[in-house]
KEDREN-998616 format. One record per residue (C-alpha): x negated, y, z negated. Coordinates in steps of 0.5 Angstrom, whole numbers, plus 500, padded with zeros to 3 digits. Each point is the difference from the previous one (the first is absolute). Example, Ala and Ser with C-alpha at 12.3 -4.5 7.8 and 13.67 -1.06 7.14 Angstrom:
residues 2
475491484;498507502;
end
This chain:
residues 486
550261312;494504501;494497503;492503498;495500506;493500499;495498504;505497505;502495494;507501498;503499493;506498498;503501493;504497496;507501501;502500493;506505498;497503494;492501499;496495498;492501500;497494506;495495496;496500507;500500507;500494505;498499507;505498506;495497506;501497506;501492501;496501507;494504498;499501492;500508501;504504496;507503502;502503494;501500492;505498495;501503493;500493495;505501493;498496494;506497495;502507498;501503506;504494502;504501493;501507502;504497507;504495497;503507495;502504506;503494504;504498494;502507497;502500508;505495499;502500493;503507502;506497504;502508501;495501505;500494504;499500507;507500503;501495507;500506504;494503498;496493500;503499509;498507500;493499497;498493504;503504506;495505500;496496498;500495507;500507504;495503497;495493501;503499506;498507502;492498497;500493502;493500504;497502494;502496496;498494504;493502501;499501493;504493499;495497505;494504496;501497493;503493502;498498506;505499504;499501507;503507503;506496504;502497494;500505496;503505504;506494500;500500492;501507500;506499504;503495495;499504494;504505504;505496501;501497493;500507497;505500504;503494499;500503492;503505501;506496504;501495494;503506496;505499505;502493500;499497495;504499493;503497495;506496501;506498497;501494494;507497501;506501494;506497498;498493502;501498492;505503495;495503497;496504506;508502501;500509501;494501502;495503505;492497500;494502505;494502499;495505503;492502500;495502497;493502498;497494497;495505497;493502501;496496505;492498500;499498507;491497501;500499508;495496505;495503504;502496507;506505502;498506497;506505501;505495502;500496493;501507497;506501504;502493497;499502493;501507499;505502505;506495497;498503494;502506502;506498503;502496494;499506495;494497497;493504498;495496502;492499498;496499506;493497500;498499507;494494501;493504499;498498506;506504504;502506496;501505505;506498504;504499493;498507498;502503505;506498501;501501494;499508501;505498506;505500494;498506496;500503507;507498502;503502493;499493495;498505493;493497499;501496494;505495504;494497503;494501497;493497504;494497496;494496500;497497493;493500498;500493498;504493500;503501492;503508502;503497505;503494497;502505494;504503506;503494502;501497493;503507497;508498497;502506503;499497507;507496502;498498507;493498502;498499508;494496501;497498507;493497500;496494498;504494497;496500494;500508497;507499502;502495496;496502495;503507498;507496501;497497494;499506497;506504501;504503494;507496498;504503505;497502505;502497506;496499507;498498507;494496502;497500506;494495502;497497506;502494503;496495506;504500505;502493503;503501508;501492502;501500508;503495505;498497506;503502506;499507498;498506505;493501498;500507503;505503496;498497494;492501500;502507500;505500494;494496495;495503502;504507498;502498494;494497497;495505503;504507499;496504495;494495500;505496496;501503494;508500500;503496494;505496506;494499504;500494506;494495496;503493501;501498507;503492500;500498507;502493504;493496502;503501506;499507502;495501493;495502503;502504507;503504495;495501495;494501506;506505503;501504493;492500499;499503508;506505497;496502494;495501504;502505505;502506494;496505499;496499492;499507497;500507498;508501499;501507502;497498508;507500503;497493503;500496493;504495499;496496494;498505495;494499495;502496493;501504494;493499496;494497502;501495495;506498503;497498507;495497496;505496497;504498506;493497504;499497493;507495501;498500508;494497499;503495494;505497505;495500507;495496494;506495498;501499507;505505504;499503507;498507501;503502507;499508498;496504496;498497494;495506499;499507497;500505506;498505493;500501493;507502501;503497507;501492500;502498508;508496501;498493498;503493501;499495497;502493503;502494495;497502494;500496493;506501497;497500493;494506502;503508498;502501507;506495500;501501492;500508499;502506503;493502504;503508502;495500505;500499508;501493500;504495502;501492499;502495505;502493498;502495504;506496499;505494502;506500496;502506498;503498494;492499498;499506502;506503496;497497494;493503500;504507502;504498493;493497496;497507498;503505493;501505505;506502504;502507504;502500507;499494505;501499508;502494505;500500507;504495505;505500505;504495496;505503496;501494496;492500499;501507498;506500495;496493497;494504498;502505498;505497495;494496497;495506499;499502495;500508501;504506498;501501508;499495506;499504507;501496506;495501506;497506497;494500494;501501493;498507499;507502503;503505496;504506501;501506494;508497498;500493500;498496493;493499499;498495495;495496496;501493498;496496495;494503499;500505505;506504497;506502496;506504501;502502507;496506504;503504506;503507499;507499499;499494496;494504496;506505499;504497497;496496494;498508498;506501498;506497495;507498501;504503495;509497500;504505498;507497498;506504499;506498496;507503503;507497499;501503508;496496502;
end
């Protein structure tokens, strides 16, 4: 990737394999202040057409596809050459996305560690074999299967972790022998471009990952809708999601995912100096913009209120602004019209009736303070959606089951969290949550690179985590072998 500077503004082009002529160029701003950071080439339909030929004439040759050493060595370089860059790539991600400094500098670790995690998957994962000779007729013979590329693979990601939701994306693809179409989300473009230059630097020819941002919804839906395309991977909002699947040509196979509003239900008894913590890091972190984020807080009527008092003096005491400063630990919203929306929805449940213990006021066009409300509504958007802002719902309860039910009542289902020092209490509800993953005495928005990662209802489809990524792009093939030796 070669970037162009002028007057201190860099320009990203697109990382097209063969040249295509841009329509326009887009600004990149930063979140915190609308000052522009960069630009960023935007292709029309014909230029996405003209990737989709260099990625499916790659994988059509079969004579040249990438042999697993070749893919270890190039995810391998990869991590090293990230690793050796990390700091710049965690200001950028800050600069673009808004995450504060500390937790980009731990996203850029992360997306170290999964490039590696690609890389080590070449090595233990594989076919397996299908048994024989149960019947007479399966008699002399020898089945398994192997692995291989499903085919091209059209990835449209979220600005939210802007590098690490690439290393998801892109880095299975790549060791599972696929090429992939990226688009990153035109909010936060530069930390996937240069990873993806990270790529071509480490030895991935340049048509096996290709880089691009369109110039309007209809390129970009030609992108994804494209015959060609054999896997596609979505991580955004519910709505354009299962919209494109709709969308998708017969056979294309795919993976969504959406958001979720949290639910985390906690017992009386409970430590709250430990649990306080725990909450108001999982819903407060990057301003709450994290598809797993704590939103829902159920609380017994005994300690309710201690808790959601205790929750609010915590959000409180962090440190609202420019993610850059080292001090920063809630970062600015992504648009403006964003902050406005959250304070729109915050206004909404304190009019029907809620308690407004923090926040509750824009500090900015871009910056919204950690905000708990107490008990509000259960029909007002703050209960019913996924806010994606700083705040957090306390609900009283006194029977859990209540609680599990309200927890269970919405068309969303992601992550969830129970706190309790009884473990029968713990086993209870997480048996009769609906969620893909219950975390006990931790907050929702846990999550390590390797584990599955999983939407329900509305908030999904398919399973998202690297190895579980790895193998949907890819195709298991069985070989039989027929030999009376056998």
């Amino acid at each position: 990737m070669v970037n162009e500077k002028k007057n201190d503004i860099t320009h990203f082009p697109h990382q097209i394999a063969v040249p295509v002529t841009p329509v326009g160029k887009m600004d990149v701003v930063s979140p915190f202040d609308r000052s522009r950071i960069a630009t960023v080439d935007l292709i029309d339909s014909e230029g996405v057409g003209k990737a989709l030929t260099v990625a499916e004439s790659l994988y059509r040759d079969r004579t040249n596809w990438l042999g697993a050493d070749q893919r270890i060595a190039i995810l391998s370089r990869t991590a090293n050459l990230l690793a050796e860059r990390a700091e710049v790539f965690a200001i950028e991600a800050a600069r673009e996305g808004g995450k504060p400094l500390v937790d980009s500098r731990i996203e850029v670790a992360r997306a170290v560690d999964g490039l590696r995690n690609c890389a080590e998957l070449l090595r233990s994962e594989s076919g397996t074999e299908v048994p024989m000779g149960a019947t007479g007729a399966s008699r002399h013979r020898l089945a398994f299967t192997t692995r291989e590329p499903i085919g091209v693979v059209v990835a449209v990601s979220a600005f939210n972790h802007p590098l690490n939701l690439i290393v998801h994306q892109v880095g299975p693809a790549v060791a599972a022998g696929c090429p992939v179409v990226i688009k990153p989300a035109e909010d936060t473009p530069l930390s996937c471009f240069r990873l993806v230059g990270l790529l071509h630097e480490a030895g991935l020819p340049t048509g096996w990952v290709q880089a691009l941002l369109t110039d309007k919804h209809e390129s970009a839906e030609r992108l994804v809708t494209d015959p060609r395309v054999a896997f596609f991977s979505f991580i955004g909002s519910s709505r354009v999601g299962w919209h494109l699947r709709s969308r998708l040509a017969p056979g294309t196979r795919c993976a969504l995912e959406h958001g979720g509003v949290a639910p985390v239900i906690v017992d009386r008894g409970v430590n709250l100096e430990d649990v306080v913590p725990l909450l108001a890091k999982g819903g407060f972190y990057h301003a709450g913009q994290v598809c797993v984020s704590v939103q829902r807080v159920f609380v017994h009527r005994d300690i309710a209120d201690v808790l959601a008092r205790q929750l609010a003096a915590a959000g409180k005491a962090m440190q609202v602004g420019d993610p850059v400063l080292g001090d920063t630990e809630i970062g600015p919203l992504i648009r403006p019209r964003e902050t406005e929306r959250v304070h729109e929805w915050v206004t909404e449940a304190v009019d029907r009736g809620a308690e407004c213990l923090s926040g509750g006021t824009p500090l900015s066009e871009s910056c919204y303070p950690a905000t708990v409300l107490l008990n509000p509504p259960i029909d007002v958007r703050v209960s019913q959606q996924e806010i994606f802002g700083p705040v957090i719902c306390v609900y009283s309860y006194d029977d859990v089951e209540d609680a599990i039910q309200e927890a269970n009542s919405l068309p969303y289902a992601f992550q969830a969290g129970v706190f309790t020092k009884d473990l029968d209490f713990a086993l209870g509800v997480a048996n009769r949550l609906v969620a893909s993953a219950v975390m006990i005495n931790d907050h929702s928005a846990f999550r390590v690179d390797w584990m599955p990662f999983a939407g329900l209802r509305k908030s999904g489809l398919g399973v998202g985590g690297i190895p579980y990524t790895f193998r949907e792009m890819q195709l298991e093939k069985m070989i039989v072998l027929q030999s009376k030796q056998l």
